[in-house]
C-alpha positions in Angstrom: -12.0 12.8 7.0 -10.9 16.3 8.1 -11.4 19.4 6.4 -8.7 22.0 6.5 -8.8 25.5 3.9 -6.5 25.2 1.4 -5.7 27.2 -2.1 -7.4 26.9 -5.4 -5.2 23.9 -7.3 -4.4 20.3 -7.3 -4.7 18.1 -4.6 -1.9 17.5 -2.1 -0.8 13.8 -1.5 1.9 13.5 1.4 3.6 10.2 0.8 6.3 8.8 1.9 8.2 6.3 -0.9 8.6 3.1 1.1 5.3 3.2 3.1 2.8 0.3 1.8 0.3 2.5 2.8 1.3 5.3 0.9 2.3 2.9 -1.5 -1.2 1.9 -2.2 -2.3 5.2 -2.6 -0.1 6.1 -4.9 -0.6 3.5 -7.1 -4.5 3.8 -7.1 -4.0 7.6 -7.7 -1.4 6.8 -10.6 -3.6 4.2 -12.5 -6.7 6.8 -12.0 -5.0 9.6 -14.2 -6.4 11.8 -11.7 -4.0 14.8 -11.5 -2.3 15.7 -7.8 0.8 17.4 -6.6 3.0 14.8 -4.7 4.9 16.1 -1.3 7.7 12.8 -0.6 8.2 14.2 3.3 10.6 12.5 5.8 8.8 10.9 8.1 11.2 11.7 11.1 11.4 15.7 10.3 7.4 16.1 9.2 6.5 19.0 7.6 4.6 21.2 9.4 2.2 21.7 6.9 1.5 18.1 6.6 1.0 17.8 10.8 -1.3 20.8 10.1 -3.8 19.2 7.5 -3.7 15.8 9.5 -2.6 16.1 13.5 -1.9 12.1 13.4 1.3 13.4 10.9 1.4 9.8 9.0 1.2 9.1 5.4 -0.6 8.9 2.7 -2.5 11.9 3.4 -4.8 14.0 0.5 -5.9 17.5 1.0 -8.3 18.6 -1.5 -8.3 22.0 -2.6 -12.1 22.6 -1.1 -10.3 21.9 2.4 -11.1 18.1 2.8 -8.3 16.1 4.0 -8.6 12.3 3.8 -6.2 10.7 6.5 -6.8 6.6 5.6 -4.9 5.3 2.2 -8.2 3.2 1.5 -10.3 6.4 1.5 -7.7 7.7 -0.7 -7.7 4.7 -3.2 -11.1 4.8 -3.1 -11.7 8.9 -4.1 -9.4 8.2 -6.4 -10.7 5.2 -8.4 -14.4 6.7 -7.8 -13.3 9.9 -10.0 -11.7 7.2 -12.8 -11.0 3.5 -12.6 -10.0 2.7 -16.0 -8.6 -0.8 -15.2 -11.9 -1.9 -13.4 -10.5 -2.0 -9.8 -13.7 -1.5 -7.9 -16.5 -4.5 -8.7 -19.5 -3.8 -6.3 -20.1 -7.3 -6.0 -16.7 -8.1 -4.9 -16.5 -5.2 -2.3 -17.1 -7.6 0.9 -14.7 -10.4 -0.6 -12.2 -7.6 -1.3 -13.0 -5.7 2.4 -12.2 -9.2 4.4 -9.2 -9.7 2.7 -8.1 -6.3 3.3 -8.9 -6.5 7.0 -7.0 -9.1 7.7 -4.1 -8.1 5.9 -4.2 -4.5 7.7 -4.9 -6.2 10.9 -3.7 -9.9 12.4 -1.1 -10.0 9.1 0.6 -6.6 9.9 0.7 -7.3 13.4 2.5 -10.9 12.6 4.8 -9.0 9.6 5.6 -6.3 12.2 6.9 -9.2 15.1 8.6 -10.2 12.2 10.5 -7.6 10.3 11.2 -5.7 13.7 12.5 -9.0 15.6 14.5 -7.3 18.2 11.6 -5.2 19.6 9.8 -8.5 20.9 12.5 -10.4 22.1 9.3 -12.5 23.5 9.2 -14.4 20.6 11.1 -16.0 18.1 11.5 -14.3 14.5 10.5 -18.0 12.5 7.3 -18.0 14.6 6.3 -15.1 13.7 7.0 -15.3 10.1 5.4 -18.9 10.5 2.3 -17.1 11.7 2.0 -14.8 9.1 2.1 -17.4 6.0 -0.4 -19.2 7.5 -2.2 -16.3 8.4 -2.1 -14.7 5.3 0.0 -15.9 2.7 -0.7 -19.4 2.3 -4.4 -18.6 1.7 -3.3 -16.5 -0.8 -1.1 -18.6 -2.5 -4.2 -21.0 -2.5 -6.8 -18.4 -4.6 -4.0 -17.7 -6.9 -3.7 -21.0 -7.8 -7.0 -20.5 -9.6 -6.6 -16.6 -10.9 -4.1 -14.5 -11.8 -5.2 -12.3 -9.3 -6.5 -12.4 -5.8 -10.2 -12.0 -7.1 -10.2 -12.8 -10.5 -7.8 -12.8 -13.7 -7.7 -9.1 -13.5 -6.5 -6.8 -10.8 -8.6 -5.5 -8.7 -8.5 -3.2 -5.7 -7.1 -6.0 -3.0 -4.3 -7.0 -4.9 -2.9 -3.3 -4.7 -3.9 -2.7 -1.2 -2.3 -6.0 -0.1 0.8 -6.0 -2.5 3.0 -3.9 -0.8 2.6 -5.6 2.5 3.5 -8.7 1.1 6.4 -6.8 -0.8 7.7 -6.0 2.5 6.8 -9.8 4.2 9.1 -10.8 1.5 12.5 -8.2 1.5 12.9 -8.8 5.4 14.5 -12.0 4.1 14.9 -12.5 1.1 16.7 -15.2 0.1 14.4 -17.4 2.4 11.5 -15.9 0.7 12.8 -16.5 -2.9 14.0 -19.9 -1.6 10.6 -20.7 -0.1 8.8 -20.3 -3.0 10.7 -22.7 -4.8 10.4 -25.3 -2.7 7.4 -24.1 -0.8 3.9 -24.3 -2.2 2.5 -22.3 -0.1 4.4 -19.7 -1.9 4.7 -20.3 -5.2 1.8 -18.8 -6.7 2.2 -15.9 -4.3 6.1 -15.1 -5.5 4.6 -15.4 -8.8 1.7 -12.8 -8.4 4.3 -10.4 -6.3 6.6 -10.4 -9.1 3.9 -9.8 -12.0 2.4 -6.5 -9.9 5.7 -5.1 -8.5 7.3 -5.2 -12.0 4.4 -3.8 -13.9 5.0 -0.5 -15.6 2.5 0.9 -13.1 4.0 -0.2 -9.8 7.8 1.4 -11.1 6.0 4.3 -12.4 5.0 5.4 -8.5 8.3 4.1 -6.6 10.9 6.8 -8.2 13.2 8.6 -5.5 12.1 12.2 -5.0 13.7 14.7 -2.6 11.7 15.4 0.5 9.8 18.4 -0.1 10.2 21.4 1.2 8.2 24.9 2.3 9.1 26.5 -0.7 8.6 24.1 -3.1 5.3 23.6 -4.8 5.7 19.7 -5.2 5.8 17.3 -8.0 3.1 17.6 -10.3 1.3 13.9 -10.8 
């Protein structure tokens, strides 16, 4: 958390539309209600303003008008959800179920997804093994607590579905006709496919993936 002055108003939210992270804040500030102005930057021509509120210039970032600037997309979800959770997102008895399962999807699963979608940049090591790595990392487990819920923690979403969904999301259009294919034939997958398909086309997850032009200086930004 920084803290950088900024004008009376709304808060900012840099985002960029394909990030998961970004993603995830989005959708936790979306489901919230809680008002913000949205800046879509390009992440390889970054606004200065946005390298300004947060000097490591990646997305999601929030600047509150008091001058606080939260840099992590969790911290944002949670801000966000703590001002209004209508849907029930945050259970304080699920927080360390929900934290461990988000750990290991931000760490050893992104790592394995990364091998993966970016094959050519580690040559070291086949593209199969990595994507081998990460369902049984990652995805196979999930598949397995699906089998009993609708949802990761229950029959309800809750805040480790949406942190993890985009990931997955993105596990699943590197190749996606494997993917589709593997969860036909594929246990390990078919619950998973299943609980991909029911978040990423809710009305909620379409309502924070529309195209907007990047912003610019002398644009206020779309009002959320």
């Amino acid at each position: 958390m920084r803290s950088t002055p900024v004008g009376n108003g709304l808060p900012v939210l840099y985002s960029f539309r394909r990030c998961p992270y970004a993603m995830r804040a989005r959708l936790a500030v979306k489901v919230s209600g809680v008002a913000v102005v949205l800046r879509e930057v390009v992440l390889r021509n970054k606004p200065a303003e946005l390298i300004t509120a947060s000097p490591k210039a990646t997305v999601p970032v929030l600047q509150l008008p008091d001058g606080t600037v939260l840099e992590q997309s969790l911290d944002i979800m949670r801000w966000a959800l703590g001002r209004h959770d209508p849907q029930g997102w945050l259970r304080a008895e699920e927080h360390d179920e929900a934290r461990a399962l988000i750990d290991l999807n931000d760490g050893p699963f992104k790592q394995a997804l990364d091998r993966y979608k970016y094959a050519p940049r580690h040559p070291e090591r086949p593209p199969q093994a990595c994507r081998d790595e990460a369902v049984a990392l990652m995805l196979a487990p999930l598949d397995a607590r699906l089998a009993n819920h609708r949802f990761l923690l229950r029959d309800t979403p809750s805040l480790a579905d949406m942190a993890i969904v985009p990931f997955v999301r993105q596990f699943a259009s590197v190749d996606e006709a494997w993917f589709d294919g593997a969860a036909l034939t594929h246990p390990p997958l078919a619950h998973l496919a299943v609980w991909m398909k029911r978040i990423t086309t809710s009305p909620l997850f379409e309502s924070v993936m529309p195209k907007y032009a990047a912003w610019q200086p002398d644009d206020a930004g779309v009002v959320w």
